[in-house]
N, C-alpha and C positions, 0 to 999 in steps of 0.2 A: 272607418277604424278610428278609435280612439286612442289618446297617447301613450293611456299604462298598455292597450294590447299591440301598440307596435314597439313599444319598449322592451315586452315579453317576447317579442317575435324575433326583435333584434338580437336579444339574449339570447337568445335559443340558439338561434344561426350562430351565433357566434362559439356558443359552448359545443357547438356540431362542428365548430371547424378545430376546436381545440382536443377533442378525444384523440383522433390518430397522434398530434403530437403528444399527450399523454404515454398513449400504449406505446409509442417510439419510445419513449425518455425513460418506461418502465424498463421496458424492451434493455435500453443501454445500461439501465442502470442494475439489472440479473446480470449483466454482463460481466459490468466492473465488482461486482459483490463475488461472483464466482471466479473472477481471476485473482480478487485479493486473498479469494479461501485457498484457491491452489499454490498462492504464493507462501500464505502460512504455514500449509502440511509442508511445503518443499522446505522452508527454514527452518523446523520444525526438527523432520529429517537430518534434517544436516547435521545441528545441533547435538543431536543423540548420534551420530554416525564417529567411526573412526579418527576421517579426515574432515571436520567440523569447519576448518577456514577453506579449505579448500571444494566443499561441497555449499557452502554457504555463498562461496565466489560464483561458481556455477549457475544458484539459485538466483542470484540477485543479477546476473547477466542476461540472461533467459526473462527476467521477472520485469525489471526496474529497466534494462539500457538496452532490451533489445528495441527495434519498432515494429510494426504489422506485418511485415515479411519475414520479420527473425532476421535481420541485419543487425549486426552488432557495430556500430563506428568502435574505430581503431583504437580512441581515448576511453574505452569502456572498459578496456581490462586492469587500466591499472586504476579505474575509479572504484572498480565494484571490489578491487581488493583492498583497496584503502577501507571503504565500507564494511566488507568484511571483517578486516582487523577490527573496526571502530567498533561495529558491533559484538566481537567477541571480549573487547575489554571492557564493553558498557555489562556484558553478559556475568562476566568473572566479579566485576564491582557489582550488581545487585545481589550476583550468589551468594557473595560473603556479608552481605548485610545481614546483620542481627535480626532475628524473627519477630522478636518485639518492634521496632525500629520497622519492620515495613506494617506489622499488623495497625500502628498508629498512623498509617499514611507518612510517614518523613524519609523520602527517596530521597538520594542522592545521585547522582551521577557520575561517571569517573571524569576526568579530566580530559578534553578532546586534545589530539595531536594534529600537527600538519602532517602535510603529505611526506615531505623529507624529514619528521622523524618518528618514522612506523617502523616498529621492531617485529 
């Protein structure tokens, strides 16, 4: 055997061992594309709903602070509603930006708060 065909052989083997981690990492990565869509419709929802902070709190409990069991730690509640606020005041500041103003790309932000002082 010569050197370019055990070079090719070595390659080969080697790209043989690489496919299953491939179709794994594909595999994980439908995963996390289908859990961020599910996340979307559910803030989404929220959004348009009634109770908008309070379904958006739900959303981002469930979404962001549970883990693979659906455990919620105890410090999740009052995280996901600080988040919540935050994102309904980032929500309320782009809605009133001028139409011009986002059609040129120049976003602005609202101002973030700390925890103790969420209105």
């Amino acid at each position: 055997m010569n050197i370019m065909s055990s070079q090719a052989a070595s390659t080969t083997s080697s790209l043989g061992a690489l496919v299953p981690c491939a179709t794994q990492a594909s595999k994980f990565q439908k995963e996390m594309q289908l859990g961020w869509h599910g996340m979307v419709i559910a803030l989404d929802k929220a959004l348009e709903s009634e109770a908008p902070l309070e379904l958006t709190k739900e959303a981002l409990v469930r979404n962001v602070y549970a883990d693979s069991e659906g455990e919620v730690p105890d410090a999740a509640m009052s995280a996901s509603l600080w988040l919540a606020e935050y994102l309904a005041a980032q929500h309320a500041h782009l809605d009133a930006l001028p139409s011009t103003v986002v059609l040129k790309g120049r976003l602005s932000w609202a101002e973030a708060f700390a925890v103790d002082q969420q209105t």
